[in-house]
N, C-alpha and C positions, 0 to 999 in steps of 0.2 A: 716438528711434524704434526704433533697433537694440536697443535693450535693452528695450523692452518686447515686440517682437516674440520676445526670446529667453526674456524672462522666462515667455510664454505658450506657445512651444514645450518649456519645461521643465515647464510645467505640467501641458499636456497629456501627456509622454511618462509622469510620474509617475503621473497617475491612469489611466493606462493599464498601467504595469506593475502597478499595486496591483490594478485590477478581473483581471486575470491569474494574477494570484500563485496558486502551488499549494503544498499539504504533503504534506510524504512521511511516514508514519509506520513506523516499525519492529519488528519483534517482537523475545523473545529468543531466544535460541539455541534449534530444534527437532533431538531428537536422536531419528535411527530407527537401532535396533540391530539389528531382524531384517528383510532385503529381504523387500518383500509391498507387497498391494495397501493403499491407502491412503486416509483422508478427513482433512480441515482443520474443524478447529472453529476457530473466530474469533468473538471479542465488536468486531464494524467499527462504530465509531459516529463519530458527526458532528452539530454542534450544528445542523446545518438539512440539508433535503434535499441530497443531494450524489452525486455517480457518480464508484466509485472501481475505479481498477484495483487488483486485488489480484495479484502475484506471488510466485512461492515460488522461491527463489534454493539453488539447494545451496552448500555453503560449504566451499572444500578445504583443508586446515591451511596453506599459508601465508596464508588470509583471502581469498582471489579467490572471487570471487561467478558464478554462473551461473545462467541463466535456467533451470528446468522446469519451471514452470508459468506462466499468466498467463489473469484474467478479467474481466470487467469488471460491476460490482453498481451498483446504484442502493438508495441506503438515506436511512433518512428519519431525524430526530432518537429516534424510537421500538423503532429496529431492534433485532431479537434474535438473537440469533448465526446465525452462519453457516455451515450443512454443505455442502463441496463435495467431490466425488467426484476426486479424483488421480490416481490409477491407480498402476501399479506404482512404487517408489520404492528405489533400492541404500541400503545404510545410508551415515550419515554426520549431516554437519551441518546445518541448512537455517534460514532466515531467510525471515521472512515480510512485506514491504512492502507497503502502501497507497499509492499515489496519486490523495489528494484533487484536486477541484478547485477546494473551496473553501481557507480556511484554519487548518483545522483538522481534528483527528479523533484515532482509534487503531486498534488491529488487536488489542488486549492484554484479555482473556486469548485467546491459540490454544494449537492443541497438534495433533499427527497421531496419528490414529487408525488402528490396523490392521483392514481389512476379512478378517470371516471369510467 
């Protein structure tokens, strides 16, 4: 009886972490060389409707990540890129993350844009 009881509490906890499960996805290295005002182009796609946070991380040379920006999108398996307004931005490195909620997706092609 105990091990059927466990064998069904493992059951359950699995198909609970799976319907949970989330993907991060990554861009490459964004590089702004002149500080100025800014926008993010992004191709964020996902094989089925999904709401993804998108943040944008500066990146300092020894690799430590910082938060400056963050927002949050709802897109559909059909979505077409994405412009969003950043505002000002110091030069350096920057990295672009997606947080799916589903299992899947990307954030590839981005790039920053300087606003004239």
């Amino acid at each position: 009886m105990k091990k059927i009881v466990l064998i069904l509490l493992i059951a359950c906890f699995s198909f609970s972490t799976h319907a949970f499960a989330a993907y991060t996805a990554t861009s490459h290295e964004l590089t702004v060389y002149q500080p100025a005002q800014y926008k993010l182009n992004a191709a964020v796609w996902s094989g089925t409707n999904d709401t993804v946070v998108l943040s944008l991380y500066s990146k300092s040379p020894n690799g430590q990540l910082s938060k400056v920006f963050s927002t949050t999108v709802n897109i559909t398996p059909t979505s077409s890129p994405i412009d969003i307004s950043l505002g000002y931005l110091s030069s350096g490195t920057y990295i672009l993350k997606g947080d799916f909620q589903g299992s899947n997706g990307g954030v590839e092609p981005a790039s920053l844009h300087q606003v004239y």
